[in-house]
C-alpha positions in Angstrom: 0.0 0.0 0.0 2.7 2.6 0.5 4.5 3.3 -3.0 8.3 3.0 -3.8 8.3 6.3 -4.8 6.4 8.1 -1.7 8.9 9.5 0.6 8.8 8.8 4.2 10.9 9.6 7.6 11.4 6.7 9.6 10.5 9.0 12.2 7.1 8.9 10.8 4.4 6.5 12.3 2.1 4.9 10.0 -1.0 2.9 10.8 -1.9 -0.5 9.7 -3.5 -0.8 5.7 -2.5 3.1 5.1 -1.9 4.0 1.2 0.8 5.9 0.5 0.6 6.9 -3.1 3.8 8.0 -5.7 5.9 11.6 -4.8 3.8 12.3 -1.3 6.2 13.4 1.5 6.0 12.2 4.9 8.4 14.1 7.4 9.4 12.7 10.8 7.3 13.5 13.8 3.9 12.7 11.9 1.7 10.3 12.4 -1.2 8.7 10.2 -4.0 6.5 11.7 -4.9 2.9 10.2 -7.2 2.6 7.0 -6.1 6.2 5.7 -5.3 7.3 2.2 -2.7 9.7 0.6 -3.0 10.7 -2.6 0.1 11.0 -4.8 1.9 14.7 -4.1 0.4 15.4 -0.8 3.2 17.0 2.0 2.9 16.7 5.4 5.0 18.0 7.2 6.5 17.3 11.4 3.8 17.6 13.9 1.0 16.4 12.4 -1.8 14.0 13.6 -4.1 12.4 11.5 -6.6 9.9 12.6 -8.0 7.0 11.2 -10.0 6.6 7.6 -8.7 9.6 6.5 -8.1 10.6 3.0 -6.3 13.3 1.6 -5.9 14.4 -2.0 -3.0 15.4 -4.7 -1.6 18.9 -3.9 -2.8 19.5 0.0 0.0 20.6 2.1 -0.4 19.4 5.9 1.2 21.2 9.0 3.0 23.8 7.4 4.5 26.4 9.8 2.0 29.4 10.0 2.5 32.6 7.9 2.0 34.0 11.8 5.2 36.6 11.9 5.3 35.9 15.8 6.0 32.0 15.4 9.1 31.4 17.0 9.7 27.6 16.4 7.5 26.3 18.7 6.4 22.8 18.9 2.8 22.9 17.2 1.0 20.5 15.7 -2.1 20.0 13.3 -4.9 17.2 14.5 -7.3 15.7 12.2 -10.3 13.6 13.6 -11.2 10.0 12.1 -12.8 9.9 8.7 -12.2 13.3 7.5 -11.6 14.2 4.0 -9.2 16.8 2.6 -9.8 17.6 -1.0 -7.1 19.3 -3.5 -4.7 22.2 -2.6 -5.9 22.3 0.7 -3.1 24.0 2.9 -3.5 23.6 7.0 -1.1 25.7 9.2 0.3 24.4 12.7 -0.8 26.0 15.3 1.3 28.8 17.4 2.0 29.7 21.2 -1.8 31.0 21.1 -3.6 27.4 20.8 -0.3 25.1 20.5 -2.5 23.4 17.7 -4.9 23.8 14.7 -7.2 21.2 15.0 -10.3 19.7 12.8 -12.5 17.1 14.0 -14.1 14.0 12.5 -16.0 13.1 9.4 -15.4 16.6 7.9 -15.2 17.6 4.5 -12.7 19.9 3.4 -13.0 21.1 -0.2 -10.6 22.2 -2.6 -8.3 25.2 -2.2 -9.7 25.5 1.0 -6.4 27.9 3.6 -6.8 26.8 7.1 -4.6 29.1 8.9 -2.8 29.0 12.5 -4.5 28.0 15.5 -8.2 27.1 13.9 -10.5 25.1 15.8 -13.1 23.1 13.7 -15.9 20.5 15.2 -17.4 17.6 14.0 -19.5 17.0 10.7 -18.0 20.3 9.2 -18.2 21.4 5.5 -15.9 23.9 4.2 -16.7 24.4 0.5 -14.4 25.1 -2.1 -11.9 28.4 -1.7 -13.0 28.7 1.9 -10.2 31.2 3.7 -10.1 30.7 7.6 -7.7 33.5 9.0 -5.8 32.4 12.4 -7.7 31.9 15.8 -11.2 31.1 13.9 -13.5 28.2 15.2 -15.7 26.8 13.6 -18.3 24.6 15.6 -20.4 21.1 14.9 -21.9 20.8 11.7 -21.1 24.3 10.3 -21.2 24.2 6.7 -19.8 27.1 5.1 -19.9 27.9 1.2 -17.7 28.6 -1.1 -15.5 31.5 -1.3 -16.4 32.3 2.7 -13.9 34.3 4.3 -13.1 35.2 8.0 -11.7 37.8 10.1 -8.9 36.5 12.5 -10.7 34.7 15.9 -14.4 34.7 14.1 -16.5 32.2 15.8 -19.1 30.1 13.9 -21.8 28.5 15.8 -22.9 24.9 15.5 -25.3 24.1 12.6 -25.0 27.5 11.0 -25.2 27.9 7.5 -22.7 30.3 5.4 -23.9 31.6 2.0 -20.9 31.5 -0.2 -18.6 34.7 -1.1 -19.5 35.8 2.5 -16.8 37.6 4.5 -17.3 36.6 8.6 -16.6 39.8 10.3 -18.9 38.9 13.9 -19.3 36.0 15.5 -22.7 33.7 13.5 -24.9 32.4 16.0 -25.9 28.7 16.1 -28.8 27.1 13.8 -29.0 30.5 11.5 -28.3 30.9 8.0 -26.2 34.2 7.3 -26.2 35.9 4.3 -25.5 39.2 2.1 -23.1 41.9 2.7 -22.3 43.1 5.1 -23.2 39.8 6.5 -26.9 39.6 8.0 -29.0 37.0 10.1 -31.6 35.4 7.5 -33.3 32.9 9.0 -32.9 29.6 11.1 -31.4 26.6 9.1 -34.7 24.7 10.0 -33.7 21.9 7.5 -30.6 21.8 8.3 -31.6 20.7 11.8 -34.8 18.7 10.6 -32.3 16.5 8.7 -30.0 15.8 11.7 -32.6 14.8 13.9 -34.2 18.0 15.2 -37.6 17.8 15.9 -40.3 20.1 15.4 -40.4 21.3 18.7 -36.6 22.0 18.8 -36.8 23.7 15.6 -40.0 25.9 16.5 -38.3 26.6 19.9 -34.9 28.2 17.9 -37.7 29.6 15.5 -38.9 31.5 18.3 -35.5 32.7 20.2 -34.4 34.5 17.4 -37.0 35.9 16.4 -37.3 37.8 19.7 -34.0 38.6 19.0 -33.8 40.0 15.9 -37.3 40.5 14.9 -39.1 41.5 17.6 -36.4 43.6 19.2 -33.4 46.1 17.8 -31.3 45.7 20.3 -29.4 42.4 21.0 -29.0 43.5 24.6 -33.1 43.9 24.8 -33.5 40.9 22.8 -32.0 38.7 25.2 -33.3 40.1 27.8 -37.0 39.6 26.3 -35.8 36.3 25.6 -35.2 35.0 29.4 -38.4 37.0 29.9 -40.7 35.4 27.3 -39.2 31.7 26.8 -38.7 28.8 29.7 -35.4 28.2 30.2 -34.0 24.9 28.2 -30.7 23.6 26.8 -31.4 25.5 23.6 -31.9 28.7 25.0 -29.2 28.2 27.0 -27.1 27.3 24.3 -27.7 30.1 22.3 -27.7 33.0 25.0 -24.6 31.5 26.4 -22.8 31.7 22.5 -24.3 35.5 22.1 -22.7 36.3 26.1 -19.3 35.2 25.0 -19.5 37.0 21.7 -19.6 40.6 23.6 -16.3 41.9 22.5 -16.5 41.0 18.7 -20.5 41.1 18.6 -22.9 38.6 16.5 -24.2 39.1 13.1 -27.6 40.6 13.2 -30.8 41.1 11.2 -31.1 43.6 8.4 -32.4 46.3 9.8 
């Protein structure tokens, strides 16, 4: 499975049925999990950590040392959860002194071209689409899917099951369960299928339904919003979840509706 002319450290540890294919690079200090594949001219280089059943196409560039002007050397690393797949030219930096690692999780897909920069934190279930650009410090949470040509401002935070419209530039923080759109980038709904399809139920999805639109319907101000919110709505691990996301957001703010 691994081809005479792939090019690997001994210092590199390879899992069991891995497929190396012709002129990928393997430096020392990486390791690959069992049952993944590398397709022919992929480099990956010290420090990174890929899990089991992944596959990675020709031209993607693994663990790269950040275009961050502070690194100093430091011992990063880039991990990659189980079943993940990284498409063409996809480049993935190692993290800094900031997060010590860029990490993606499981069962992602990563499309072509997509940058991945320094010290990026994605979930599980992700979907970056082609031409995706994640500047340093960004995290991107379970089951984000983001469109192509998205862009994002340096430690942008994407809530869980959000939905991107592509050529978007991420400026604020996107809430969970809404689909952003336009420029500048506005609130336009909840992603109600999205969350049908991955097991929502109706009463999870009317209850999100009816969050934001106190908060960006019924009310102007995000501050009032919330505070209608707690007022209106029982307490539950939904409204929790989404007050608590819009709490930490204070310093860089959350997308909002047009007004």
């Amino acid at each position: 499975m691994i081809s005479k002319l792939a090019n690997i450290s001994s210092g590199a540890q390879i899992g069991e049925n891995v497929r190396v294919d012709s002129f990928s690079t393997i430096y020392e200090n990486v390791v690959i999990g069992d049952n993944s594949i590398i397709h022919p001219n992929v480099t990956i280089y010290p420090g990174a950590r890929i899990g089991k059943g992944v596959e990675i196409f020709p031209g993607a560039v693994i663990c790269a040392i950040p275009q961050d002007l502070k690194f100093d050397g430091e011992d990063t690393t880039v991990e990659i959860g189980d079943n993940t797949v990284i498409r063409e030219c996809v480049t993935i930096h190692k993290g800094t002194s900031d997060k010590w690692k860029t990490s993606i999780g499981s069962n992602c897909l990563i499309m072509t071209y997509v940058h991945i920069a320094h010290d990026c934190q994605i979930g599980n279930n992700v979907i970056l689409a082609s031409y995706v650009g994640l500047s340093g410090h960004t995290i991107i949470d379970d089951y984000a899917i983001l469109e192509g040509k998205v862009g994002t401002q340096q430690f942008a935070r994407v809530g869980k099951h959000a939905f991107v419209a592509g050529a978007s530039l991420i400026r604020k923080n996107v809430p969970p369960f809404v689909r952003v759109a336009r420029e500048p980038l506005t609130f336009v709904g909840v992603n109600s299928i999205g969350l049908r399809r991955r097991g929502y139920t109706e009463a999870q999805t009317k209850e999100v339904e009816d969050i934001y639109r106190i908060l960006f319907v019924n009310n102007k101000s995000v501050n009032k919003g919330v505070e209608a919110v707690k007022t209106e709505l029982p307490d539950s691990p939904l409204r929790k979840e989404i007050l608590d996301f819009i709490e930490s957001s204070a310093e860089r703010g959350i997308v909002k509706r047009e007004s």
